[in-house]
C-alpha positions as CSV (number, residue, x, y, z in Angstrom):
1,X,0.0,0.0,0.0
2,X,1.3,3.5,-0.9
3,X,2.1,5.8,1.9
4,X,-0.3,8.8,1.7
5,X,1.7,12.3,2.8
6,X,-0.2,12.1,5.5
7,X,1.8,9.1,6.7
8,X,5.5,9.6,5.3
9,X,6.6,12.8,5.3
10,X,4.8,14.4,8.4
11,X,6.6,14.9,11.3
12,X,6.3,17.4,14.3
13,X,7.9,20.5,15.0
14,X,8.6,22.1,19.1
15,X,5.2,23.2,19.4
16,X,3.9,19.9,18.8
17,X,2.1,20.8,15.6
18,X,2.4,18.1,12.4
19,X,5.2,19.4,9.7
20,X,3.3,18.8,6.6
21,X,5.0,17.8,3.2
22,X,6.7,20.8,2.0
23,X,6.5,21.8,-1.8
24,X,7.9,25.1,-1.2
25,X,5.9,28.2,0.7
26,X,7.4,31.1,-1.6
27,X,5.8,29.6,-4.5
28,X,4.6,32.6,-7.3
29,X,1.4,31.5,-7.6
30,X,1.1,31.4,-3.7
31,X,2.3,34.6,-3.5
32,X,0.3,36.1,-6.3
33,X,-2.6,34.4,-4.6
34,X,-2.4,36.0,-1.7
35,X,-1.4,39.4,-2.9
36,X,-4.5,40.0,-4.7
37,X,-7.4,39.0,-2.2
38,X,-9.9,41.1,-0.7
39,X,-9.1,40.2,3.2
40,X,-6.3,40.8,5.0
41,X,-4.4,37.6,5.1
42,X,-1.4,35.6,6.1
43,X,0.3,33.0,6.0
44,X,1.9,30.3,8.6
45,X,4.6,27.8,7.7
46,X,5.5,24.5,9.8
47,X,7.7,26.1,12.2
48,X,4.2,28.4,13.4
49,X,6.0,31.7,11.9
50,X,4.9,34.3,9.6
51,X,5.8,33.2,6.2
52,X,4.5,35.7,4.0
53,X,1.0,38.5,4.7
54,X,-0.2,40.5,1.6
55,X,-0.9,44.6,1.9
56,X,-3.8,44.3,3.8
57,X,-2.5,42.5,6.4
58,X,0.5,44.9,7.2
59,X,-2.4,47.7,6.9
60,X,-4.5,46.2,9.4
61,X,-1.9,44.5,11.3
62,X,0.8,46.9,11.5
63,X,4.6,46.8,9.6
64,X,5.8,43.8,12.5
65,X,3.5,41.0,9.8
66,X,6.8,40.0,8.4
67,X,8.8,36.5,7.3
68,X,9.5,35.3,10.3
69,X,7.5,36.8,13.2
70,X,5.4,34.7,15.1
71,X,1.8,35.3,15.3
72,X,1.4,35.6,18.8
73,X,3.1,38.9,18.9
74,X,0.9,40.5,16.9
75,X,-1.7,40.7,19.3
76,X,-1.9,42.2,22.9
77,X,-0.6,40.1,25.7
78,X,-4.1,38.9,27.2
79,X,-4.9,37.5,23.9
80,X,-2.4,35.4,23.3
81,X,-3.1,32.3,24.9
82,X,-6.4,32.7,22.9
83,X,-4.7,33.2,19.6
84,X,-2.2,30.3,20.5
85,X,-5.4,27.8,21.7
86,X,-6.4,28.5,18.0
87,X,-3.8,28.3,16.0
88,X,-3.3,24.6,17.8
89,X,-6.8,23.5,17.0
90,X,-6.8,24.7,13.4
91,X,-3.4,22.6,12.6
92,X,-3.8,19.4,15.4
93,X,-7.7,18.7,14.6
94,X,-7.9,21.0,11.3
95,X,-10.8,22.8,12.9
96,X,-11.2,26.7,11.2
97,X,-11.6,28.9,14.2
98,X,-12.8,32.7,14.9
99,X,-11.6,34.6,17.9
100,X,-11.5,38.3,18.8
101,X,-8.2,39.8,19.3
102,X,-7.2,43.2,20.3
103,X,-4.1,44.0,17.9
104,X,-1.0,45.2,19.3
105,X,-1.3,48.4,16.7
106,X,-4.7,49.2,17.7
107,X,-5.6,48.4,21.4
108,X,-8.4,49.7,22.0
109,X,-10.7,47.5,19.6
110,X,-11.2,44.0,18.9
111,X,-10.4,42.4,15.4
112,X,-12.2,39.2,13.2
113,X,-9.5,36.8,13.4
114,X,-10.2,33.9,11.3
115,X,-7.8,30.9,11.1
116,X,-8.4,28.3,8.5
117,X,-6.4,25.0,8.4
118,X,-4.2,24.2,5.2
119,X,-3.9,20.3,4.0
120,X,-0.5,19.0,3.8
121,X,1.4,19.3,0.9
122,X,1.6,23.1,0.1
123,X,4.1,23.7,2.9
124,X,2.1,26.0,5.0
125,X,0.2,24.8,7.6
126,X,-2.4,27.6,8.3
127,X,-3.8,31.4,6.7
128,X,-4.6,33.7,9.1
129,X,-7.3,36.1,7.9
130,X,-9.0,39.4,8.9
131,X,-11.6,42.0,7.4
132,X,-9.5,44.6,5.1
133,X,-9.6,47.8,7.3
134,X,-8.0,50.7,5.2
135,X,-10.7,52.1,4.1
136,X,-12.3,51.8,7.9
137,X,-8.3,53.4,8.8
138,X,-8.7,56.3,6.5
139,X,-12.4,57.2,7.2
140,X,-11.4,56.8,10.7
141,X,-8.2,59.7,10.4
142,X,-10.9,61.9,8.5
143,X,-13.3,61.6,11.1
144,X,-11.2,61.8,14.0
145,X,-9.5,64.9,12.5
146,X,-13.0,66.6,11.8
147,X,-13.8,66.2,15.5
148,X,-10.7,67.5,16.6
149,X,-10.9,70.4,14.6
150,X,-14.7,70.9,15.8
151,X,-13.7,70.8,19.4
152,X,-10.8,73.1,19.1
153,X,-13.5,75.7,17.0
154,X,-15.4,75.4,20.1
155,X,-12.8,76.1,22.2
156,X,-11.7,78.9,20.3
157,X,-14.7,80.4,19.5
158,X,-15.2,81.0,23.5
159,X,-11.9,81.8,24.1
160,X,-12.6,85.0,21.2
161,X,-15.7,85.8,22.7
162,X,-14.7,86.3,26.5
163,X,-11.3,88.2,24.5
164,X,-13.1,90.5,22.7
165,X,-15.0,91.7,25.5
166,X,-11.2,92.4,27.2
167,X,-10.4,94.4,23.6
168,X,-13.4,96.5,23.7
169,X,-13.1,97.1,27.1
170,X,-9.3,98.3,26.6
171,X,-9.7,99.9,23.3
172,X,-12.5,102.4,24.7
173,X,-10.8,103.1,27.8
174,X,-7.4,103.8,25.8
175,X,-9.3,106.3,23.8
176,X,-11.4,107.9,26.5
177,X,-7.6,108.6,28.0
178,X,-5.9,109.8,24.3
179,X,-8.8,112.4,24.8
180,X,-7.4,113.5,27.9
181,X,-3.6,113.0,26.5
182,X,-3.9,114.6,23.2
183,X,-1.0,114.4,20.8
184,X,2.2,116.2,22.9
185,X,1.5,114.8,26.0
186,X,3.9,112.8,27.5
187,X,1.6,109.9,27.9
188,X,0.2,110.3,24.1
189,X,2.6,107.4,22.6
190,X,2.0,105.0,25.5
191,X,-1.9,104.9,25.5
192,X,-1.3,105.1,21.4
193,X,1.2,101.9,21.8
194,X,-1.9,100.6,23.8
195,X,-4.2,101.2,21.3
196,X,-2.3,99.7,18.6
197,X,-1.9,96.7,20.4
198,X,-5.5,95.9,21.3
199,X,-5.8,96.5,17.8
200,X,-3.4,93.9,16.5
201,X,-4.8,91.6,19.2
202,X,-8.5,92.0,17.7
203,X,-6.8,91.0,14.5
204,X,-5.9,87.6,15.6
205,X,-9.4,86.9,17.7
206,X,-11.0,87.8,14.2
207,X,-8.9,85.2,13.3
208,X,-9.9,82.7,15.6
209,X,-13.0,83.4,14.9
210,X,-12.8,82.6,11.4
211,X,-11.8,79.3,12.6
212,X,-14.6,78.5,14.7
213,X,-16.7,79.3,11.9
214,X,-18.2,82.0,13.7
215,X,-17.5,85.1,11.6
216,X,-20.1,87.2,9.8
217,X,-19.9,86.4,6.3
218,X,-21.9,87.8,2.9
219,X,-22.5,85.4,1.0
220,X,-23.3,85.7,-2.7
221,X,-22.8,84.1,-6.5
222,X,-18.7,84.2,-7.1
223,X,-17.0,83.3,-10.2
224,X,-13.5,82.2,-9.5
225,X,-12.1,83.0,-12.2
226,X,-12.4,86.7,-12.3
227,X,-11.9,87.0,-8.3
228,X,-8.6,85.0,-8.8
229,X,-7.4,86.9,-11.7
230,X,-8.2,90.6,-9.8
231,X,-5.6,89.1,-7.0
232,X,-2.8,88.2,-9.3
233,X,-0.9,91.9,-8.7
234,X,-1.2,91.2,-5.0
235,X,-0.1,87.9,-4.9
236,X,2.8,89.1,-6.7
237,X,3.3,91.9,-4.3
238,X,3.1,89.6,-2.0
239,X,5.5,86.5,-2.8
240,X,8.5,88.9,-4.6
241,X,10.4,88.2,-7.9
242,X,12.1,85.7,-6.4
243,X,8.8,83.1,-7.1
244,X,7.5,82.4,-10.3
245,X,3.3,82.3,-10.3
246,X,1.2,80.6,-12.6
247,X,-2.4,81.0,-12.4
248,X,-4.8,78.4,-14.6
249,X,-8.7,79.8,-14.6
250,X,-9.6,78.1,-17.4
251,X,-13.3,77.6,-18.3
252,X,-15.6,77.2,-15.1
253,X,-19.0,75.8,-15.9
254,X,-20.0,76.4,-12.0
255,X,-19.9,79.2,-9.5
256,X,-19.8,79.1,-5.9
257,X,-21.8,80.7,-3.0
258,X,-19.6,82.1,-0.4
259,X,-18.2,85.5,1.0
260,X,-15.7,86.9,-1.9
261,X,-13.5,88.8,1.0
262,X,-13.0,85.1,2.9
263,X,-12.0,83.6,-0.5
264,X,-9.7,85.9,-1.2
265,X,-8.0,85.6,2.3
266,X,-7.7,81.8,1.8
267,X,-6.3,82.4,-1.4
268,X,-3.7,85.4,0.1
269,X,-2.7,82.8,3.3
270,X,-2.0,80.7,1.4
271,X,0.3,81.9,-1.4
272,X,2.1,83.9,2.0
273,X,2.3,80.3,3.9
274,X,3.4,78.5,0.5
275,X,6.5,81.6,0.2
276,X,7.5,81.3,3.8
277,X,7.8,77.4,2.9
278,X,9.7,78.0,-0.1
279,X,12.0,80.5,1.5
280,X,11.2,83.1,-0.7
281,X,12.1,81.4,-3.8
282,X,10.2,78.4,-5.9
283,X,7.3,78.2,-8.3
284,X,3.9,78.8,-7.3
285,X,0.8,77.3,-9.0
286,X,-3.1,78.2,-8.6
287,X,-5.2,76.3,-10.4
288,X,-9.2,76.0,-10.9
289,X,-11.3,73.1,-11.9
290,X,-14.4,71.6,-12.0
291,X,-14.7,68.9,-9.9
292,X,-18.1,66.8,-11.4
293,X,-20.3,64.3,-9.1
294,X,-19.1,61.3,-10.8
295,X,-15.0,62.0,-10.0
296,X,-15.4,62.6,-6.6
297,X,-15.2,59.0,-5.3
298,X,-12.1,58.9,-7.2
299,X,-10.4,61.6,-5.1
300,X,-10.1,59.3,-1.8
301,X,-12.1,61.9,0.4
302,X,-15.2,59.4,1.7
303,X,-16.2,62.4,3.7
304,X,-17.0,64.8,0.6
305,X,-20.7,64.1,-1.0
306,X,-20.9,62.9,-4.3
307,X,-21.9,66.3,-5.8
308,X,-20.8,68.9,-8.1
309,X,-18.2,70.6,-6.9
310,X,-15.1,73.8,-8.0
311,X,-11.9,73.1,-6.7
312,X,-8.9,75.4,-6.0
313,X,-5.6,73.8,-5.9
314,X,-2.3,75.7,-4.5
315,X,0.7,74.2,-5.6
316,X,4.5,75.0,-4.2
317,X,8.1,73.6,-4.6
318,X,8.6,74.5,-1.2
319,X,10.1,71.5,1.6
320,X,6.7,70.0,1.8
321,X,4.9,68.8,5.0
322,X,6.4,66.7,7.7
323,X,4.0,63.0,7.8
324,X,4.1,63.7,11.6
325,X,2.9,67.0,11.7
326,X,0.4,66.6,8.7
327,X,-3.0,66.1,11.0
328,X,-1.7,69.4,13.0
329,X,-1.3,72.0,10.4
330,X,-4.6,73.3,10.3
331,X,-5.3,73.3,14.6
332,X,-4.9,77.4,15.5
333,X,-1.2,78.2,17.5
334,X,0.0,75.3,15.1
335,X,3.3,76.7,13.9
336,X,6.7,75.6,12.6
337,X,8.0,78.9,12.4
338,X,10.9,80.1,14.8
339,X,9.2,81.9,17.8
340,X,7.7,85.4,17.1
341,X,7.6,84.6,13.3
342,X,4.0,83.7,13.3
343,X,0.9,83.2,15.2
344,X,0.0,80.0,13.5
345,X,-3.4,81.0,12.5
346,X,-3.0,81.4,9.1
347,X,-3.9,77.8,8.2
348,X,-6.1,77.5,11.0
349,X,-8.0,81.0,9.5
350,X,-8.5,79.2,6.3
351,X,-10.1,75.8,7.2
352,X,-13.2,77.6,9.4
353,X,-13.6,79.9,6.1
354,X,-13.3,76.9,3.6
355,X,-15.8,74.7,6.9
356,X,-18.1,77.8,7.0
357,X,-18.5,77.9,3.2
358,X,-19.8,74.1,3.3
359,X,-16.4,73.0,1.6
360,X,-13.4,70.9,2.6
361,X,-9.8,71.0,2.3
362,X,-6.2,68.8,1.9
363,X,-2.9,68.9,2.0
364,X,-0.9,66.3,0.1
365,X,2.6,66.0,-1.2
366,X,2.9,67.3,-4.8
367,X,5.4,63.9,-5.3
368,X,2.6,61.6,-5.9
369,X,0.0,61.2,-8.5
370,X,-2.5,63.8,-9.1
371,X,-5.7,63.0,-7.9
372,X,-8.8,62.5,-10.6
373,X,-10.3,65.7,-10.9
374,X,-7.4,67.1,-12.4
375,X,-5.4,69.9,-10.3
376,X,-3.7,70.7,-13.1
377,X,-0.3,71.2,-11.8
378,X,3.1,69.0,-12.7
379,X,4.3,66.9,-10.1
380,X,7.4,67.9,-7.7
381,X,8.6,68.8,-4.4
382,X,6.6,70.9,-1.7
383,X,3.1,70.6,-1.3
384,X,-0.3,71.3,-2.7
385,X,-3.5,72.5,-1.3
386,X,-6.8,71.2,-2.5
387,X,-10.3,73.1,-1.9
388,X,-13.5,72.0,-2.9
389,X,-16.7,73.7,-3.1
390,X,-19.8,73.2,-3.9
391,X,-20.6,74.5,-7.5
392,X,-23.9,75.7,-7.9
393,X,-25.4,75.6,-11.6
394,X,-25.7,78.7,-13.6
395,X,-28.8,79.7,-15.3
396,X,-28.3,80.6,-18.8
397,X,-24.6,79.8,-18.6
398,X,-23.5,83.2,-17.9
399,X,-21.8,83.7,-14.6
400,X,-22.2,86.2,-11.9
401,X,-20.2,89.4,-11.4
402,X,-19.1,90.2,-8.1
403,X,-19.5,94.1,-7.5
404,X,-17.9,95.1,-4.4
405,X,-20.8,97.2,-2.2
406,X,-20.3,100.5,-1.7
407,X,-19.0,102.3,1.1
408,X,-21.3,103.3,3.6
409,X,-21.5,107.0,4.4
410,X,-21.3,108.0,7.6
411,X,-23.9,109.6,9.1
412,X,-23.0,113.2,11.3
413,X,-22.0,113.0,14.7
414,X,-25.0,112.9,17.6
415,X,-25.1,114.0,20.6
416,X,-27.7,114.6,23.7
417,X,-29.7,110.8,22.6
418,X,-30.8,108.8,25.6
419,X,-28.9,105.7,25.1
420,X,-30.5,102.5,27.1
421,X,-27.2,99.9,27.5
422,X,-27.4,96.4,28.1
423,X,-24.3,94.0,28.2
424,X,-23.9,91.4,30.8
425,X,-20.5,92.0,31.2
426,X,-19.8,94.8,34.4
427,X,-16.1,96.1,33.1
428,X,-17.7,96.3,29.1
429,X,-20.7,98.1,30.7
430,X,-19.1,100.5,32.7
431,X,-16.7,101.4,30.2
432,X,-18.8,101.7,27.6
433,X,-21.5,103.9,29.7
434,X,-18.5,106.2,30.7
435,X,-17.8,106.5,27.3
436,X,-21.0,107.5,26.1
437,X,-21.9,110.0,28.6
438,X,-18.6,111.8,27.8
439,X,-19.6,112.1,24.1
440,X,-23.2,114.1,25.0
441,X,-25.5,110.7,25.7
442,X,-28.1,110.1,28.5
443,X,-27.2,106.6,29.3
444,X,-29.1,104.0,31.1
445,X,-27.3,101.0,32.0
446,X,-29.0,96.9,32.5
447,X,-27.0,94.0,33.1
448,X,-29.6,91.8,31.4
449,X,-33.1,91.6,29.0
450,X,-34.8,91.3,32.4
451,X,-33.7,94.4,33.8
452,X,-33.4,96.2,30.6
453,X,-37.3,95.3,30.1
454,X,-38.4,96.3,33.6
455,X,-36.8,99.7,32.9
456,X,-39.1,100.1,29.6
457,X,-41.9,99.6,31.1
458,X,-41.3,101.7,34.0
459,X,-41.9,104.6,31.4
460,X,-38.0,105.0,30.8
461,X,-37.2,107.5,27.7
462,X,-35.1,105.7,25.0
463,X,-33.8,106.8,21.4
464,X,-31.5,104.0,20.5
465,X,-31.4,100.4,22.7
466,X,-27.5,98.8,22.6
467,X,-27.8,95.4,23.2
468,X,-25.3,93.2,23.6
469,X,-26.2,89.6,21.2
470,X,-25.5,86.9,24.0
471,X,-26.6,86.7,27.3
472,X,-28.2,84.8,29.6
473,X,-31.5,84.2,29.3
474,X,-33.8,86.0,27.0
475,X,-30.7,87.4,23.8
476,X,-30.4,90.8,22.1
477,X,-32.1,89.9,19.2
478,X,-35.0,88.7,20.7
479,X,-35.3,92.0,23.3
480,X,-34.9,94.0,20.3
481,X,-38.8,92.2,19.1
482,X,-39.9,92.6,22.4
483,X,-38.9,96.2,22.5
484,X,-40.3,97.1,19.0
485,X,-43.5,95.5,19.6
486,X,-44.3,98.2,22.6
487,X,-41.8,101.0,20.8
488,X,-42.2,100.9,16.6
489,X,-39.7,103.8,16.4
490,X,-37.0,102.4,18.5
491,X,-33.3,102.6,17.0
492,X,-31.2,100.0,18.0
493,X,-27.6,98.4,18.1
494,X,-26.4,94.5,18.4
495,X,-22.9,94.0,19.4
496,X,-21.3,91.2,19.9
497,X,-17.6,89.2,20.5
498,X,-19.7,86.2,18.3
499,X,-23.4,85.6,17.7
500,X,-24.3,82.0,16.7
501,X,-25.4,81.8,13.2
502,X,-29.2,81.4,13.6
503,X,-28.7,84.5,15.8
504,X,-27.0,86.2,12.8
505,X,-29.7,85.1,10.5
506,X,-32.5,86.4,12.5
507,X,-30.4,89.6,12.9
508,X,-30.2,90.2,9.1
509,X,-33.9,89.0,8.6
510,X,-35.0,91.7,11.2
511,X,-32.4,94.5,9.3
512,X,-30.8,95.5,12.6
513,X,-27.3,97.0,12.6
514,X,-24.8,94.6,13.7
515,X,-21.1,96.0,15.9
516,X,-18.8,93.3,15.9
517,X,-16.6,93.7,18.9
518,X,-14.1,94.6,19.7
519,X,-14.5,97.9,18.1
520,X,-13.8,101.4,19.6
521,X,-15.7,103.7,20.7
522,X,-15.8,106.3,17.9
523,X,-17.5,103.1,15.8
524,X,-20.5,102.5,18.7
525,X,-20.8,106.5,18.0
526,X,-21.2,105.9,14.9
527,X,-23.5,103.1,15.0
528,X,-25.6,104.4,17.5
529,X,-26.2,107.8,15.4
530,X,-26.7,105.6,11.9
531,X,-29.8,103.7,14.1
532,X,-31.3,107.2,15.1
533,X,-31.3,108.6,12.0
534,X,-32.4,105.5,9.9
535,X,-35.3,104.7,12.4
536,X,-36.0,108.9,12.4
537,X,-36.3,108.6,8.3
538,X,-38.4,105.8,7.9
């Protein structure tokens, strides 16, 4: 009788499995085999090592799934005797097995571990197989990053808000002293210094607020093309001769809706961040396309809807991005630059512009292959930017032209109106109050809605109502309503560090006039004398 494989040419290694017949376990067709299934897979030999794992597996299982590593360590230490238990049965009894592991490259979650048994004669004794998780890995980065990013918005949208009360409150009390030091004084180029410091510093909360998403915006029909082209000379200007530009607009069939001033200030941050990476010299490309619905998969972004969109690609030769600083580049304070060489908000500024226009953006190195969609720029060193927004179909084919509005006329000074305050903050209050009555006003102060409508309908005279937008309890918006509906005539003023945007919304719907803080005082003036005399006219 002939002796089976089985029988002959099976012995047992030290862990007591059965060494099957070997015909070689770096065969092509193995190999190939393996390469091209859909599961992350690999492969044990008779000595119970790793003898070869295909993409997926190194993917899933991290870049220790190589020739000659035992199984056993890929997992977490509790798991192991599992995972051993397993691999036994599958070779000893050839019984398949599934377990639940935790990975040693991912911790905190359990993994599908299937093992399957291999007859003898192919000189492996087991595969090792788990669910393909790259896509799950890359959705996972996207998402994780979006929360990030949400939570630090959140955080810095508070942070502006409590800051721009500070900057309002310093920037009128600076200039309630300059009119006390006038120019010659002594003091006049401190409290000036001041001044131009709060300034700066209501700069970089304007900034932040960008970020969080939470700046006022006009929104309107935009055709990128002619707002791209009308910022060529200043992007020149901006980058020297020392960088070559090249701008491709070619042929839009979309526009987009968003605020043409934030556009233009991602398009500015980011030719300035793309020089400062180049070090003043390299080539940098802008580029426009249209990205349609049906190309969208093919970009790799799971978390962009399969819509029209217009994408704006900046391209530089500069020293690229850093793979471990890649999901940090856009968090606000994020910088690379030497201390006191930037405020690392310039990135930061143009993701909650490109977030609050309903778009997303990418960084990726300009050495690989262009994404489908077409960017339009030649591969190389440094880095490119990609920006996609949602297109929005033209009637007619003809696209809109962007008129900038026109500057509003200020109205003549006022004096002698009786002013009714309300601001929940006591140092903004006070301040503002003092301010006020020094520039002619009758002002009444309330630390909340509440008080403010107690006062109104104890008979209290009042030409103009300056509310600030949020407070507790009952907002500005709303005790605007309330105050309109028992006084027609009443002027007022919102102000605020950041209003949410239904707030905004009901603010624009109502046509009140709208003070972002910080501003200084000679703008409330301002404001509070454009509210008399519109609500006088009508």
């Amino acid at each position: 009788m002939t002796e089976s494989p089985d029988d002959s040419d099976t012995d047992t290694n030290a862990t007591g499995w059965p060494v099957p017949y070997a015909e070689g376990v770096q065969s092509p067709w193995v190999t190939q085999l393996l390469m091209t299934l859909p599961l992350a897979m690999a492969v044990i030999d008779r000595n119970g090592d790793i003898v070869n794992a295909n993409d997926a597996m190194l993917a899933t299982a991290g870049p220790d799934c190589r020739p000659g590593t035992r199984p056993e360590s890929l997992v977490v230490e509790d798991d192991v005797p599992v995972l051993r238990d397993a691999l036994a049965r599958a070779v000893t009894r050839g019984q398949p097995g599934e377990i639940r592991v935790a990975m040693a490259n991912r911790r905190d979650e359990k993994q599908l571990l299937t093992i399957t048994p291999v007859p003898p004669g192919f000189g492996i004794v087991a595969l090792l197989a788990m669910r393909d998780i790259r896509e799950q890995l890359r959705l996972e980065a996207q998402v994780a990053a979006a929360t990030r990013m949400q939570a630090v918005g959140q955080l810095a949208g508070g942070v502006a808000h409590d800051f721009n009360n500070i900057l309002t409150a310093m920037l009128t009390i600076t200039e309630q002293l300059l009119f006390a030091h006038p120019p010659g004084d002594p003091d006049f180029e401190d409290l000036d210094q001041i001044r131009r410091n709060a300034r700066r510093a209501a700069a970089l909360v304007e900034q932040l607020l960008a970020f969080a998403r939470q700046q006022p915006r006009r929104q309107q029909l935009l055709d990128l093309t002619a707002l791209i082209e009308g910022l060529r000379p200043l992007i020149a200007q901006l980058l020297g001769d020392r960088i070559a530009i090249s701008i491709d607009t070619g042929g839009l069939a979309h526009a987009v809706r968003a605020d043409a001033g934030q556009v233009e200030q991602i398009i500015v941050n980011l030719a300035v961040n793309a020089r400062d990476a180049m070090g003043g010299t390299g080539e940098l490309g802008i580029a426009i396309t249209d990205v349609p619905a049906a190309e969208i998969r093919a970009l790799g972004h799971a978390i962009i809807p399969e819509s029209d969109h217009v994408g704006i690609h900046v391209a530089d030769t500069g020293s690229g991005i850093p793979a471990a600083i890649a999901g940090k580049i856009f968090e606000p304070f994020f910088t690379t630059k030497p201390m006191g060489q930037g405020t690392g908000l310039g990135l930061s500024t143009v993701y909650g512009i490109v977030k609050q226009s309903g778009g997303y953006i990418f960084a990726r190195p300009r050495d690989g292959v262009p994404a489908r969609g077409g960017d339009g720029i030649d591969d190389g060193r440094g880095t490119v930017f990609s920006i996609y927004l949602p297109a929005v179909p033209l009637r007619g084919g003809v696209m809109p032209r962007f008129e900038a509005p026109p500057a509003p006329l200020l109205p003549p000074k006022t004096s002698g109106l009786k002013v009714l305050l309300v601001e929940d903050d006591t140092a903004v209050r006070q301040i503002l109050a003092r301010g006020l009555q020094r520039a002619g006003h009758d002002v009444s102060s309330a630390a909340d809605a509440s008080e403010a409508e107690a006062m109104m309908l104890g008979g209290l005279p009042v030409d103009v109502l300056v509310s600030d937008v949020m407070m507790p309890g009952v907002d500005g918006v709303e005790l605007v309503a309330r105050a309109r509906a028992q006084r027609p005539g009443l002027a007022a003023v919102l102000m605020s560090g950041f209003a949410e945007v239904p707030l905004h919304r009901a603010a624009d719907a109502q046509g009140e006039r709208f003070l972002a803080k910080p501003f200084a005082l000679a703008d409330l003036l301002a404001a509070i004398a454009a509210a008399y005399q519109g609500r006088a006219s009508v």
